[in-house]
N, C-alpha and C positions, 0 to 999 in steps of 0.2 A: 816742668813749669815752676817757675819762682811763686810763691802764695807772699803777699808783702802785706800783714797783718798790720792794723794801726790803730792806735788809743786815743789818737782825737784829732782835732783836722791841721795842730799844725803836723803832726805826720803826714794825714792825706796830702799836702801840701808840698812837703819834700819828697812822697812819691811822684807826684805829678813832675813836679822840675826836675826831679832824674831820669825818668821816661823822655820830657821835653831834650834832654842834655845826649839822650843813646837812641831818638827816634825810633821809640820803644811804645810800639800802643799797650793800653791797659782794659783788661775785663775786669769789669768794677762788679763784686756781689755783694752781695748780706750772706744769707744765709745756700743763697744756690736754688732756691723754690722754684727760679722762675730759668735756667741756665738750658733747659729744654727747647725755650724757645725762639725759633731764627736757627740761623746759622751759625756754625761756633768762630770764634772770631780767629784769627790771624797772630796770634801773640802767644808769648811764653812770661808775660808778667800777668798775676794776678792781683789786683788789688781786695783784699778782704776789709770790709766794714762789718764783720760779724758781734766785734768786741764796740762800736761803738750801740750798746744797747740799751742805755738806761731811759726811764721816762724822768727830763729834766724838769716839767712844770705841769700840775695838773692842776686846774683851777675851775671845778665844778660848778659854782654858782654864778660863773663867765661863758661856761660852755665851751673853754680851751683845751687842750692840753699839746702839750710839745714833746716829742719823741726823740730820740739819735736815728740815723736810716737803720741801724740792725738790731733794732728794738721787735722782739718775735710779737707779731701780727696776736697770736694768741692769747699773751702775756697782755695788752695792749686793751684788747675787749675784756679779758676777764676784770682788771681794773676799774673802766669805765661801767662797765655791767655791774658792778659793786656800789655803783652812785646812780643807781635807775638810768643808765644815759646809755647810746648807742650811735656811732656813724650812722649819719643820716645815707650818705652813700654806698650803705648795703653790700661791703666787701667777702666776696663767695670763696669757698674753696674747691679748686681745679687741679688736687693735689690728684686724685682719683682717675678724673679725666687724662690728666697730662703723664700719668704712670710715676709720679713723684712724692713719695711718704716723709717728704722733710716738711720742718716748721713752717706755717706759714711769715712774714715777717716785711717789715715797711723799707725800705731800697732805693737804688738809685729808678728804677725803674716799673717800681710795682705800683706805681698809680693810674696803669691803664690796666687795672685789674679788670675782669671779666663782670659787671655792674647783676643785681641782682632785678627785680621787679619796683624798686622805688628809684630807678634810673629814670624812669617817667617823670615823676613828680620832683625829687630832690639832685638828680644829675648823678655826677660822677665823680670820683675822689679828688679831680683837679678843681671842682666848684667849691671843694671843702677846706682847698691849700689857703691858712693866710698866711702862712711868712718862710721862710728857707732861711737854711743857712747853707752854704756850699762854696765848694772850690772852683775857679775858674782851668779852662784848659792850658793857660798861662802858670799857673801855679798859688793864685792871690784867695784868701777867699773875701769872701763877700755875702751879702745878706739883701733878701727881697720881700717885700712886704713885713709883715710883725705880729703882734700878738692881740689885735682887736678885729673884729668882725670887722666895723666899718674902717675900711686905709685908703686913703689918698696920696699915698706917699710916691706915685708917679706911677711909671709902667708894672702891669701884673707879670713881672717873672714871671711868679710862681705859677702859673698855668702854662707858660713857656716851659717851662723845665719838668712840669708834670709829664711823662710819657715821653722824654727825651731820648730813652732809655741810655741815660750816660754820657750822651756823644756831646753834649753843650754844661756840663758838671757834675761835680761831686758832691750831690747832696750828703751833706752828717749832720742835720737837724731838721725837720720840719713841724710847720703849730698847722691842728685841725680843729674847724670847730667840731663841737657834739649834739646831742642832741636827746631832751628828755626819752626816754625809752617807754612805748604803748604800756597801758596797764595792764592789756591783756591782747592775745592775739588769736584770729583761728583761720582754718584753710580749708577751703570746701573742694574737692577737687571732683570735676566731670569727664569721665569716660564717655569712652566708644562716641566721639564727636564726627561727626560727617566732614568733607573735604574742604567744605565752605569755612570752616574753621583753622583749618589745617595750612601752615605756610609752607610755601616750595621747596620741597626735599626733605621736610619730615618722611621716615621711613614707619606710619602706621604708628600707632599707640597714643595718637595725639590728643592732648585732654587742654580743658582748662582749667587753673588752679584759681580760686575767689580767695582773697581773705579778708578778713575784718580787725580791725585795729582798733581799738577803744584806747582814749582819752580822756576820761572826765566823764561829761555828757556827750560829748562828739564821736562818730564812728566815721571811719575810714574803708573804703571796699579801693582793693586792689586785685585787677584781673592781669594772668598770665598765662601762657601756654607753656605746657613742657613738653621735652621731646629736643629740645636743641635750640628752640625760638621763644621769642619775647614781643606778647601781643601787644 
């Protein structure tokens, strides 16, 4: 298999239009986190976005910041955890589950990440996209939404392209908002629950997990189940 590594998206761009030119599909990754799941594709070209990794704009007292797509996941949180903040959309790690001990890291396709307990309240990492930057399947790129909370600037791509997983662009930029991080947190978790608790296909152990979130004066109670489901 061809690995066709690229340093910024006019590369991605003249990958695309030589793929276009030898009707040559492309597995688009980061870092490979997520390459477990589905089917494996049909192709001997690989497009790697590993190297575009830097964090281009971080701008904490706006609640932005803007990533390259193979900016490691890790790298990403430890930054923003550095300025009390945190994704509001609660991105988990499924390295364990999935049998896969590489980086986690942000991609064409890793924003239908598996959501945590504040998927309730705050959604999912597509409610958190404001703006893309990406290549089209033509070869052009292009850019969707921007860099402020509130955008009017037409149709929301970016929740189009969130979980596209590739097939409609090449994401190599995207701006998330953030969000101030609880001053303190705790979890109360309850065993040995009875069935009535329990959702269809839990295999026994099933509990629920409380926790409390403080802000200020304000406390926050979030209730979940584990075991594989989410109350």
């Amino acid at each position: 298999m061809d690995t066709l590594k690229v340093r910024d998206a006019k590369d991605v761009e003249q990958v695309v239009r030589a793929a276009i030119a030898s009707d040559q599909p492309l597995e688009i990754i980061g870092h490979g986190s997520r390459r477990l799941i589905g089917q494996p594709m049909a192709t001997n070209a690989l497009l790697d976005l590993s190297a575009l990794n830097a964090v281009t704009a971080y701008e904490p007292n706006e609640l932005i910041i803007t990533v390259q797509a193979g900016a490691p996941l890790a790298d990403v949180l430890s930054l923003i955890d550095s300025k009390n903040q945190q994704f509001a959309f609660e991105p988990i790690d499924t390295r364990a589950v999935a049998g896969h001990a590489r980086r986690r890291n942000h991609r064409r396709h890793d924003w239908r990440w598996p959501r945590g307990s504040r998927r309730i309240k705050a959604g999912g990492a597509r409610d958190h996209l404001l703006g893309a930057h990406a290549v089209s399947g033509f070869g052009d790129s292009f850019k969707a939404g921007g860099r402020v909370v509130k955008n009017v600037t037409g149709y929301d791509l970016c929740k189009l392209l969130a979980g596209s997983w590739g097939t409609l662009a090449v994401m190599t930029e995207v701006t998330l908002k953030v969000m101030p991080r609880p001053e303190s947190e705790r979890t109360l978790v309850l065993r040995g629950l009875d069935g009535r608790h329990r959702k269809q296909g839990n295999d026994g152990g099933a509990g629920l997990a409380v926790r409390c979130i403080r802000r200020g004066a304000r406390a926050e109670f979030r209730v979940s189940s584990y075991g594989g489901w989410t109350s």
